[in-house]
C-alpha positions as CSV (number, residue, x, y, z in Angstrom):
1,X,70.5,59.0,103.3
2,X,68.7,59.6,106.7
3,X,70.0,62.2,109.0
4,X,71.4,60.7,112.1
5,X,69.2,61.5,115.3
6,X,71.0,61.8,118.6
7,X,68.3,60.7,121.6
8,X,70.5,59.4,124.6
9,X,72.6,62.4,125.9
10,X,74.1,58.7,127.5
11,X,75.7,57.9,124.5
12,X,77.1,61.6,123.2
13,X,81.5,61.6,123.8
14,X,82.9,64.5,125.3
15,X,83.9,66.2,122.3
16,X,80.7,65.7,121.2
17,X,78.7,67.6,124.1
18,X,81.2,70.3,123.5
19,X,80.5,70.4,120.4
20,X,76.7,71.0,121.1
21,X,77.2,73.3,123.8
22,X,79.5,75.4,121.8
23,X,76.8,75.1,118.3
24,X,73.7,75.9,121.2
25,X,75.8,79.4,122.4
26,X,75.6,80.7,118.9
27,X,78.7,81.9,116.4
28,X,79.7,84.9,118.4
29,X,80.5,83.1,121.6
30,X,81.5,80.0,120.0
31,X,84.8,81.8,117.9
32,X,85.5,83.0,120.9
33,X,86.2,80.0,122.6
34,X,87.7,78.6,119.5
35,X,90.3,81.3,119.7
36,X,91.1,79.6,123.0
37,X,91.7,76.1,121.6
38,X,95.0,74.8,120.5
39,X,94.9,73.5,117.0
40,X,94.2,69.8,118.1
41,X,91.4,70.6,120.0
42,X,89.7,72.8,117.1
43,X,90.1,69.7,115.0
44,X,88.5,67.3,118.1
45,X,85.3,69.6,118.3
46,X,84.9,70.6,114.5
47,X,85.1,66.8,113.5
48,X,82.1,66.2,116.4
49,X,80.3,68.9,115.1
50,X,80.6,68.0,111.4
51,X,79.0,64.4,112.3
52,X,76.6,65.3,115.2
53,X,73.6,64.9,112.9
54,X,70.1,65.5,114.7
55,X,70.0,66.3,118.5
56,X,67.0,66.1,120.1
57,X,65.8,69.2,122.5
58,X,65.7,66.4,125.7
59,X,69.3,65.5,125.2
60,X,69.8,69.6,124.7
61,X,68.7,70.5,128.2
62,X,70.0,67.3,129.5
63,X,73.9,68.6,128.4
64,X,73.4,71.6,129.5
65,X,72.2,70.4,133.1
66,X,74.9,68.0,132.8
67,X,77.3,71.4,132.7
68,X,76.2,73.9,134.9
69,X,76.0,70.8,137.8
70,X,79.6,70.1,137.1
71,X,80.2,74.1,136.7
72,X,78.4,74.3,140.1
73,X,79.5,71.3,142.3
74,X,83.5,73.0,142.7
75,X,82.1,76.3,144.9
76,X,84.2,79.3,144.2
77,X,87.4,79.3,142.5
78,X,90.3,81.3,142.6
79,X,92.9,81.0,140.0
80,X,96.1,82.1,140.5
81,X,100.3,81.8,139.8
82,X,100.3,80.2,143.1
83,X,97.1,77.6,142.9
84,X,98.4,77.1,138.9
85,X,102.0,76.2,140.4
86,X,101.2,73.8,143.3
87,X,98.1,72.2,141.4
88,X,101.0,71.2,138.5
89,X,103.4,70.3,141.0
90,X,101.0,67.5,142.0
91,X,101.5,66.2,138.4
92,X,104.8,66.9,136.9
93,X,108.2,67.1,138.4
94,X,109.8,70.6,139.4
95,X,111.9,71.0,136.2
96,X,108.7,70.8,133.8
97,X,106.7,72.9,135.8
98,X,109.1,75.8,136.0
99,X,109.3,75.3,132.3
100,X,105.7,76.5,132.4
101,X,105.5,78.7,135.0
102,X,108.3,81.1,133.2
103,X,106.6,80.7,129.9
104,X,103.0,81.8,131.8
105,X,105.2,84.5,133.5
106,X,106.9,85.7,130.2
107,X,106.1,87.6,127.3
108,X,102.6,87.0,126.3
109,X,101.7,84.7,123.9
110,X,100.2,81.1,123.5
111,X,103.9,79.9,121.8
112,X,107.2,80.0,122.0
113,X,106.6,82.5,118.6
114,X,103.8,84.7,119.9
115,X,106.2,85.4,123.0
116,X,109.3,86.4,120.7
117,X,106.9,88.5,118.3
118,X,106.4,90.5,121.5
119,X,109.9,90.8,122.4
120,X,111.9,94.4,122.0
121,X,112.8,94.0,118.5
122,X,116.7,94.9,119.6
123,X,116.5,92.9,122.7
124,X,116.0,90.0,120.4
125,X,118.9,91.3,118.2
126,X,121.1,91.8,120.3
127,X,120.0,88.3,120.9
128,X,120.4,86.4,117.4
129,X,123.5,88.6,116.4
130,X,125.8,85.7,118.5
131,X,123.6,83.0,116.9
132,X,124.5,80.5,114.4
133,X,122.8,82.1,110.9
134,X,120.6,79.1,110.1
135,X,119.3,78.8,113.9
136,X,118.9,82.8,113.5
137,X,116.4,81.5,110.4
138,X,114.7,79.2,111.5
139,X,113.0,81.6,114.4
140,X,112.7,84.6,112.3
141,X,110.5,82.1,109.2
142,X,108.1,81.3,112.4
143,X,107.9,85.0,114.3
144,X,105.8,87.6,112.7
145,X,106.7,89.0,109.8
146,X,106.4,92.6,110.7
147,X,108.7,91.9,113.9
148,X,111.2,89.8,112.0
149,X,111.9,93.2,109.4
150,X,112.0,95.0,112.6
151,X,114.8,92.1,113.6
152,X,116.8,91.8,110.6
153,X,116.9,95.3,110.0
154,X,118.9,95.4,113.6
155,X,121.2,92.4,112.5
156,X,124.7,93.8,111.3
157,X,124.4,93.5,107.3
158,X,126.8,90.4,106.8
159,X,124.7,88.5,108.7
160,X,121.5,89.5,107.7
161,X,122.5,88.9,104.2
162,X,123.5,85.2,105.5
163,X,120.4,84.9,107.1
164,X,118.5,86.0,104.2
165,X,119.7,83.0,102.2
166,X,119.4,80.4,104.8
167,X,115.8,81.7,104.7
168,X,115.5,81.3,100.5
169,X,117.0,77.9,100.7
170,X,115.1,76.4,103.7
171,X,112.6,73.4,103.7
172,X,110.2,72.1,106.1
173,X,111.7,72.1,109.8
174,X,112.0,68.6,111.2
175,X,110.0,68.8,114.9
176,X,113.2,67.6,116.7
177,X,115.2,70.7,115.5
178,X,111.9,73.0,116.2
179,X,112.2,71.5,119.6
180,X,115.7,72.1,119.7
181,X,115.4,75.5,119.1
182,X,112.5,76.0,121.3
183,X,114.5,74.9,124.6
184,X,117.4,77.2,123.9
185,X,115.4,80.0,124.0
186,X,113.6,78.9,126.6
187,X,116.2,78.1,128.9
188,X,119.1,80.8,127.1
189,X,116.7,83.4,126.1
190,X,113.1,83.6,127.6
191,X,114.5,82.9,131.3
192,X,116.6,86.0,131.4
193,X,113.9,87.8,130.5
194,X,111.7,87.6,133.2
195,X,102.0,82.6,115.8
196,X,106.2,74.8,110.2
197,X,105.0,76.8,107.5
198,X,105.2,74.9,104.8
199,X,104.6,77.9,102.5
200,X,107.2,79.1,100.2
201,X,110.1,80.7,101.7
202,X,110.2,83.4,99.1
203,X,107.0,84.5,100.3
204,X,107.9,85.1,103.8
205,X,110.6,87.2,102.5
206,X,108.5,89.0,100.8
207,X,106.1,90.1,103.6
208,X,108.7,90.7,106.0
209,X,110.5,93.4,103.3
210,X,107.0,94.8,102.8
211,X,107.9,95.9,106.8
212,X,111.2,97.4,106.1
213,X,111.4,101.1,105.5
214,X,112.2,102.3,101.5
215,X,116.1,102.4,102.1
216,X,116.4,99.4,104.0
217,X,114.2,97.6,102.1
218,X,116.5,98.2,98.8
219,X,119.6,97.9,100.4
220,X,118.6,94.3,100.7
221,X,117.7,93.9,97.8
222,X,120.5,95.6,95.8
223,X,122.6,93.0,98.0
224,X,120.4,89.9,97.4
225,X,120.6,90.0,93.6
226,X,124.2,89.8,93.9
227,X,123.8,86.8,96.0
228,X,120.9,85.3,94.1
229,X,119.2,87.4,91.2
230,X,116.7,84.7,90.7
231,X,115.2,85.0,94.2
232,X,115.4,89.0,94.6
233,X,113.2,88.4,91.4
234,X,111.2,86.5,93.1
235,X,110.7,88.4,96.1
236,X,110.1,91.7,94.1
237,X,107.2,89.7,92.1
238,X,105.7,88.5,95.6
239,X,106.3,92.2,97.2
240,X,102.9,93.7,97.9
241,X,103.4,97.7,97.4
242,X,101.3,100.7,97.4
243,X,101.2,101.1,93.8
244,X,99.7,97.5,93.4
245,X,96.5,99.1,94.6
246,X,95.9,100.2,91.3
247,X,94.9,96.7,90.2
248,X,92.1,96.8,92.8
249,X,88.9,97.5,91.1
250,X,86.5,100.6,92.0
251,X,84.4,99.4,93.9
252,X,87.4,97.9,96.3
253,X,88.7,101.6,96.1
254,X,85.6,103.0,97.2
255,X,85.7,100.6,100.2
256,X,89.5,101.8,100.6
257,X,88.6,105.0,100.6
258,X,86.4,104.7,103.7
259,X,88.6,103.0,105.7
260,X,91.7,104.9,105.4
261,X,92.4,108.0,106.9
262,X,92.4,111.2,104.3
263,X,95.9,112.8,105.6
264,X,97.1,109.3,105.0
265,X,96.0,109.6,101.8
266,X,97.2,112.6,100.8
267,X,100.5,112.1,101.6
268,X,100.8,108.6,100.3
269,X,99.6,110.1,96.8
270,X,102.1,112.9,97.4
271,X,104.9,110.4,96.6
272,X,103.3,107.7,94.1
273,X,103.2,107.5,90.2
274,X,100.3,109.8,88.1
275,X,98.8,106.2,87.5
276,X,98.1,105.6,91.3
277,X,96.9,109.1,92.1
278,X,94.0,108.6,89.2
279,X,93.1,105.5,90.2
280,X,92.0,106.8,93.5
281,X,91.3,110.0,92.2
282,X,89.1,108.7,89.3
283,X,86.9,106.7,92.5
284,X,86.2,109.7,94.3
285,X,83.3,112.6,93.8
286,X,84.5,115.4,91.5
287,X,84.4,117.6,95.1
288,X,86.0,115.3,96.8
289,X,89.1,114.7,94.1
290,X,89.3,118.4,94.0
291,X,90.2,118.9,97.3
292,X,92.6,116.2,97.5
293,X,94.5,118.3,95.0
294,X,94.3,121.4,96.4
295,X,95.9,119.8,99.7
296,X,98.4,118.0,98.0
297,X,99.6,121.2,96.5
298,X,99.3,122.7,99.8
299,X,100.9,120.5,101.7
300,X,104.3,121.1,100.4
301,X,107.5,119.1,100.3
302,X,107.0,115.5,102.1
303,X,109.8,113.8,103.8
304,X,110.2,110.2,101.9
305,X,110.2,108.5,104.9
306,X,106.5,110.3,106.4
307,X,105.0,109.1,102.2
308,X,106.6,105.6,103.0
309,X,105.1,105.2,106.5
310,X,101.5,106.5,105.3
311,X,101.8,103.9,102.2
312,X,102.2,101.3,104.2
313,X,99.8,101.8,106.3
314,X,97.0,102.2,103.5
315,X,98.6,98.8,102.3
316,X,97.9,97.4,105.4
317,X,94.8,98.4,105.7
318,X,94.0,96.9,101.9
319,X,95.7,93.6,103.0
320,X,93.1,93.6,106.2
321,X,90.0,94.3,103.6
322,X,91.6,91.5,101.4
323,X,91.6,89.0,104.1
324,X,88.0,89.7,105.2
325,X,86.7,89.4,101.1
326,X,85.7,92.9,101.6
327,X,88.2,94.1,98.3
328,X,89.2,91.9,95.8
329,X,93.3,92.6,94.7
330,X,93.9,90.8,91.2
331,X,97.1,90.0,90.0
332,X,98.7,91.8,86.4
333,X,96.3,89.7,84.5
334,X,93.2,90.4,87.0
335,X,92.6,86.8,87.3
336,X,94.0,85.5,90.9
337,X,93.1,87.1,94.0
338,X,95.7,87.5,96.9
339,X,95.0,87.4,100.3
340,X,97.1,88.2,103.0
């Protein structure tokens, strides 16, 4: 089939002389300004790149003419609360525009659960703690998971159990209730203060325990598999931990080993099993293994809490080398790879 051959910069759609522009500037620049898209417009552009075929070098320069007189044409520009506010005013009425003033003004974030993933963990509950449990749900399945084990761990344990379950047992959020939600924060929450998944619910459980301390993380546990044994299961099977590093092969290690700090290390081995201290010890030089013995023994007794914090953070590190295909972490059998 003949590749379609663009020769009238005329006939190219908006979208599509974006998407040239932005395929012209080169992958560096042009994630960068995908970062700034909403998920619509990614989807706009990427379909009108996908189907731009052929464009000749005329209708190239012709674009980017096209631009940088439009770019030029407006003079100097200064943006501002104040220009943003009145140019909006001239659009919408006074109610929606505060709407978006406060959010602009607020925590930062693109969303409504960017801004609350930046909010004081207690300032949010102290927040949720007077909240019905399955509204108190719904926001912690769509904040980050790091911030919501900050969050529950806060909650008073009752209802943090009762959240927990709402969690297990939810489905897809309608967009009306999303909404819903949205506007009483906005209006109850966000104004005094000035990232629907459809995946499984048991695995945002999962990471957000990951983000609990050792204790903590158990308590809720121990109390879960008297609600529900089934899920606790469940959640324990998804739970990513630092001795799950041992199914990481040695080259993944050797990468590991570079990107994590040695200190870490040493006190993260300090508190694991004999199987996770020779896996990393069996992927290091004979020197290099030595010495991590000798500070080991050195370094004495290790508060649990100090081995849990240095775990996770060579966990997270692993999950960040996961995500980029830099390690590969296999599951019991070594045949599935997760990424995080």
């Amino acid at each position: 089939m003949a590749q379609r051959v663009r020769e009238d910069h005329r006939q190219l759609t908006g979208p599509e002389k974006a998407a040239l522009l932005m395929l012209s500037m080169g992958e560096d620049y042009a994630s960068k300004l995908f970062a700034l898209m909403d998920d619509e417009e990614v989807k706009e552009v990427s379909q009108a790149m996908a189907s731009l075929g052929t464009v000749t070098a005329n209708v190239t320069e012709h674009v980017f003419a096209e631009f940088a007189e439009s770019l030029s044409s407006t003079g100097s520009m200064v943006g501002n609360y104040e220009n943003t506010e009145r140019l909006l005013m001239k659009v919408m009425d006074r109610e929606r525009v505060n709407q978006i003033m406060e959010e602009i003004r607020g925590p930062a974030g693109r969303t409504m659960w960017e801004k609350l993933s930046n909010v004081n963990e207690q300032v949010l509950a102290n927040y949720l703690k007077n909240e019905y449990p399955q509204t108190v749900a719904v926001i912690l399945s769509k904040i980050a998971s790091e911030h919501a084990a900050k969050v529950m761990a806060l909650l008073p344990e009752g209802f943090s159990m009762e959240v927990t379950m709402r969690m297990l047992r939810m489905e897809a959020v309608s967009k009306e209730v999303l909404e819903d939600v949205e506007k009483t924060l906005r209006h109850e929450f966000m104004s005094n203060l000035a990232r629907t998944s459809g995946r499984d619910s048991h695995e945002h459980m999962a990471e957000i325990f990951n983000n609990l301390d050792g204790p903590t993380e158990e308590r809720f546990l121990t109390m879960l598999e008297e609600r529900n044994k089934e899920s606790a299961e469940k959640i324990r099977e998804l739970m990513f931990t630092f001795e799950d590093l041992t199914k990481v092969d040695s080259g993944g290690i050797q990468t590991l080993l570079r990107n994590i700090d040695k200190e870490k290390l040493t006190q993260a081995l300090k508190g694991s099993s004999d199987q996770a201290k020779n896996h990393f010890l069996s992927n290091m030089s004979e020197r290099a293994a030595k010495i991590l013995r000798e500070d080991m023994q050195a370094m004495g007794p290790v508060r649990l809490r100090d081995v849990e914090s240095a775990q996770r953070e060579i966990v997270e590190t692993a999950k960040e080398l996961a995500n980029r295909r830099e390690i590969v972490i296999a599951d019991e059998k070594g045949e599935d790879q997760l990424v995080y």
